[in-house]
N, C-alpha and C positions, 0 to 999 in steps of 0.2 A: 742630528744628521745620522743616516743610516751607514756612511763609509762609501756609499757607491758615488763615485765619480759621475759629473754630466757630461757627457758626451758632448765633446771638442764641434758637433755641428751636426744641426740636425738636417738629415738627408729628406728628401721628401720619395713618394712611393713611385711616382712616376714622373718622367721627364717627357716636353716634346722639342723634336727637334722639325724646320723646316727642309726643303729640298736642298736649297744650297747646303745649307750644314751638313747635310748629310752629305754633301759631294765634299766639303774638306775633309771630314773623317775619311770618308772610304781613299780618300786620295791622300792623306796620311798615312793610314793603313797600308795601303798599295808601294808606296816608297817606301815606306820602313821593312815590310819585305821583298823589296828587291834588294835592300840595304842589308838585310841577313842572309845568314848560311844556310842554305837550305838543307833539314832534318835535323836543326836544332829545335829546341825549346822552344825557344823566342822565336822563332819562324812561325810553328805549330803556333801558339799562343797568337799571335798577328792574321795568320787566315783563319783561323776560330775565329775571331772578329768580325775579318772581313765577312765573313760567312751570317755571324748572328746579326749583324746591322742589315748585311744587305738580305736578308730573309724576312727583317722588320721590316724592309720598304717595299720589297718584291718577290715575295714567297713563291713565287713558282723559278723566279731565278736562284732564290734560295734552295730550294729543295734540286737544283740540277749541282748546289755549288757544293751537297750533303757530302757526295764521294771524293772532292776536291781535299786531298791532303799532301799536296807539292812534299 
């Protein structure tokens, strides 16, 4: 054995998600920031999401959500 640990799980490259799923995330997302302080971290980090999921589903709504930094 080389020393190198096997990685605890191996991830794969790509994931798909359907419509509904993507409606609990964004709607997890959505509460967890109303749930934070807005101009924290954790705020910032929560609409970063919001923003790159829903830009995977609907990229021209995404590109209007680009300047969106509550």
């Amino acid at each position: 054995m080389n020393g190198e640990q096997e990685p605890f799980a191996r991830l794969p490259e790509r994931i798909a998600l359907d419509l509904a799923e993507v409606a609990v995330l964004l709607g997890a997302l959505d509460e967890a920031a109303e749930l934070s302080d807005r101009g924290t971290q954790a705020h910032r980090s929560i609409r970063a999401a919001t923003r790159l999921l829903t830009g995977k589903v609907w990229p021209e709504l995404g590109e209007l959500l680009e300047g969106d930094e509550e």
